[in-house]
C-alpha positions, -999 to 999 in steps of 0.1 A, spaced: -163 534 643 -134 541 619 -138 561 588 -141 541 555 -110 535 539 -103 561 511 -78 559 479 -56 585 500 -55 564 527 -45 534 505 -22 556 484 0 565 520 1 530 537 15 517 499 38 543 498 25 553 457 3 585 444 -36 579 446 -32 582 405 -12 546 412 -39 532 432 -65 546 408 -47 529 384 -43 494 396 -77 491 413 -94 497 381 -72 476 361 -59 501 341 -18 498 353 -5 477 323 -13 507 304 15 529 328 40 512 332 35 507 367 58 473 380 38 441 388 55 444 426 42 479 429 6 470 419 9 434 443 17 456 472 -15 484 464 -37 454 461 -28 440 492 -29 471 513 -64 479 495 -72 444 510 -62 446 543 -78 482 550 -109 472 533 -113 497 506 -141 493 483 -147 511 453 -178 535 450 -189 522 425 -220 544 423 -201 576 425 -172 564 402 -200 562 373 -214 595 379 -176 607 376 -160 591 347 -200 577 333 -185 540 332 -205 518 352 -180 485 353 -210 464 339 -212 443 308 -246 435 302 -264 398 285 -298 403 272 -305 364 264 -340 355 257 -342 317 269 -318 312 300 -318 279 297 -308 274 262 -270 258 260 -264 291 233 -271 312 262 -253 296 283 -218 298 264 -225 334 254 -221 342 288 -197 320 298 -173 334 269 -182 374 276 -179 369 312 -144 352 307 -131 381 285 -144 411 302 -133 397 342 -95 404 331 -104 441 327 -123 442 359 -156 439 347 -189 426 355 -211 406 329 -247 404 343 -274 383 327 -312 402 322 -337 374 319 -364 369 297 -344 400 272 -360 427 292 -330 454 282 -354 483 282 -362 482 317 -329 481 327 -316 503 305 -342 527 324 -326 523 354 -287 518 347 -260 525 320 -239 498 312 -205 501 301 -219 476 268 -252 453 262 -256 424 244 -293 421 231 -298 385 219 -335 397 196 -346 429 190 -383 432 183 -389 444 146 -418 466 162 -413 503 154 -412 513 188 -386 486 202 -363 501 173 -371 539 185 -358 528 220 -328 512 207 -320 542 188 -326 564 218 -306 546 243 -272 544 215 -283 583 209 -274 586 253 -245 570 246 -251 532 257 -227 510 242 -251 483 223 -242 449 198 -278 436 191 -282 408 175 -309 408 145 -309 394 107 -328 426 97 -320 451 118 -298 483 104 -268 501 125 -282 533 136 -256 544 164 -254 506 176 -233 472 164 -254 446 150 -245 406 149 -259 385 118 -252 351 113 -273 343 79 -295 314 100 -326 310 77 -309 304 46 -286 284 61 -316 258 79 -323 241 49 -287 221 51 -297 205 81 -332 194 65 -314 184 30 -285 160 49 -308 145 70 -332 138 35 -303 123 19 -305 89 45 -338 90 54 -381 92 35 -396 105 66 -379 138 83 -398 152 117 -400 183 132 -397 198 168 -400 235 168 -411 261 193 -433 278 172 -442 271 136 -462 304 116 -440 328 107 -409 310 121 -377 310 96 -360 283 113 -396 261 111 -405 273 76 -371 261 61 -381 229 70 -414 230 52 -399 247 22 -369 219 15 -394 192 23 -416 206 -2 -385 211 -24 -380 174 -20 -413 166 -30 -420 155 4 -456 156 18 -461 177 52 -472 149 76 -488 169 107 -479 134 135 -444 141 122 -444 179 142 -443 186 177 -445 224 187 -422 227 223 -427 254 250 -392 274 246 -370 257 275 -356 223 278 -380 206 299 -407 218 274 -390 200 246 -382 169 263 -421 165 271 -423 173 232 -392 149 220 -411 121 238 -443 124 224 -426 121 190 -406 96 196 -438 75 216 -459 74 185 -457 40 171 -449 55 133 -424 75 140 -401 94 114 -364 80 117 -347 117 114 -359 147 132 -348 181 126 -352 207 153 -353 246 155 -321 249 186 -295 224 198 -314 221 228 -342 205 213 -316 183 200 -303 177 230 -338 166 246 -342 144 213 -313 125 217 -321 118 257 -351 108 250 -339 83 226 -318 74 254 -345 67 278 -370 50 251 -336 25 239 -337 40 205 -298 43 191 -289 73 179 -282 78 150 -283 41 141 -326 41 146 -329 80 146 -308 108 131 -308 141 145 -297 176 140 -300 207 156 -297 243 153 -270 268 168 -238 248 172 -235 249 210 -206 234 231 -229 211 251 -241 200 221 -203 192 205 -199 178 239 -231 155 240 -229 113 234 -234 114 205 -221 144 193 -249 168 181 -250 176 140 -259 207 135 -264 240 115 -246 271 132 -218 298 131 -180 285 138 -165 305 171 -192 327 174 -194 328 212 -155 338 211 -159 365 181 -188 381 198 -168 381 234 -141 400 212 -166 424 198 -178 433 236 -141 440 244 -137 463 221 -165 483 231 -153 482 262 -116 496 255 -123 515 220 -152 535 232 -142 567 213 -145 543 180 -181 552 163 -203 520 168 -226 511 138 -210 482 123 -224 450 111 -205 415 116 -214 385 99 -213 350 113 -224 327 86 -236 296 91 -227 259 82 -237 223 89 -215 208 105 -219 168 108 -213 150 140 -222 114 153 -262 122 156 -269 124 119 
């Protein structure tokens, strides 16, 4: 059996230094001048003897592990879905990997590996969570959480100003219509649900408890939820719900029950997603404006700028923005 292939073995059949074919394999030869021709060739003989990076060692070595990791909470969600789509499409160009961790359980990874950068999509406001946080940026891991109350401490945080921002959605869709529902994954102590009880109580609108359905947090869950609301024979003609892809579920269930939307039922969502600027009709809703694209630009530059001291805060405020639904 033959040995396996080494960078000095690549660097000799290519005819180049193994600094060269350092260089191109990591994606790094834009940055020396090294000629498109010459970094073809090192590719190709890399390919044809089989080499394969150690990746294992190579983090020990230069403590870069090539991985971009995606805490996101509900897989499912469309947000999720685009935030990886957008990180994983800016990072592959510098020979990257973008990973998702389900269910946002960074800690136990971040036991066990040492990404080159992490996205957390919710950090915990319990003491402890926090402490870790702090621990794992003190070690040196490259973190952008995002939180509405959460301070830099040796990390990048992502705000977007949601909660105050809610009550638009509730307010437009109480400008057309008496009766305004809910669909919400969780209601006490939920921002996102208690702007709608604020504005309707604003409005001098009463809190009707048919008018609410509580979904479990993935799309199937709030289907099963959007048609219970939309079954009951005195339904509200607007619903507001707490993500796009209750929105989403709403306006397929219209779909299935022959209610036109928005001519019968108005409905606006949370998080401006692309599936929901993409959906028939298009989804109103209250969210940030080329956030998935800003944050994918905010992972980059962890990724190349690492000597840069992280701790910054970005804001993405939010807007409604009015589609066909509403």
């Amino acid at each position: 059996m033959s040995d396996r292939p080494t960078l000095r073995m690549v660097a000799k059949e290519a005819g180049v230094s193994v600094a060269t074919v350092s260089y191109v394999l990591s994606g790094r030869h834009r940055s020396h001048t090294i000629k498109d021709s010459t970094a073809d060739r090192v590719r190709e003989v890399a390919s044809r003897l089989g080499y394969r990076r150690n990746d294992a060692a190579r983090a020990i070595r230069t403590g870069k592990s090539d991985l971009v990791l995606l805490s996101l909470n509900v897989l499912a969600d469309p947000w999720s879905q685009a935030v990886a789509d957008a990180v994983s499409a800016a990072v592959r160009p510098l020979n990257k990997t973008a990973l998702i961790v389900a269910d946002g359980d960074w800690r136990a990874v971040l036991s066990n590996r040492t990404p080159d950068v992490i996205f957390i999509d919710g950090v915990s406001p319990e003491p402890e969570e926090i402490a870790e946080l702090e621990a794992f940026a003190a070690q040196g891991v490259q973190i952008v959480a995002f939180s509405e109350t959460l301070e830099p401490r040796g990390f990048d945080v992502i705000r977007s100003g949601a909660e105050p921002r809610c009550h638009l959605a509730v307010e437009h869709l109480l400008a057309g219509h008496d009766r305004v529902g809910a669909l919400t994954s969780r209601t006490s102590g939920f921002p996102r649900f208690d702007a709608y009880l604020n504005t309707l109580k604003a409005a001098g609108k009463p809190i009707v408890d048919d008018d609410i359905e509580v979904f479990e947090r993935h799309p199937e869950g709030a289907y099963r939820a959007a048609m219970t609301l939309l079954s009951k024979p005195d339904r509200p003609s607007a619903i507001y719900c707490t993500t796009d892809f209750a929105a989403i579920a709403v306006v397929r269930a219209a779909h299935r029950l022959r209610i036109d939307v928005p001519r019968d039922l108005a409905v606006v969502g949370v998080g401006n997603t692309p599936e929901g600027e993409h959906l028939d009709p298009s989804l109103s809703t209250v969210g940030p404006v080329g956030f998935n694209e800003a944050l994918a630009r905010i992972m980059v530059g962890r990724l190349t700028d690492r000597e840069g001291a992280p701790g910054q805060v970005f804001d993405f405020p939010w807007q409604l923005i009015v589609r066909d639904s509403s």
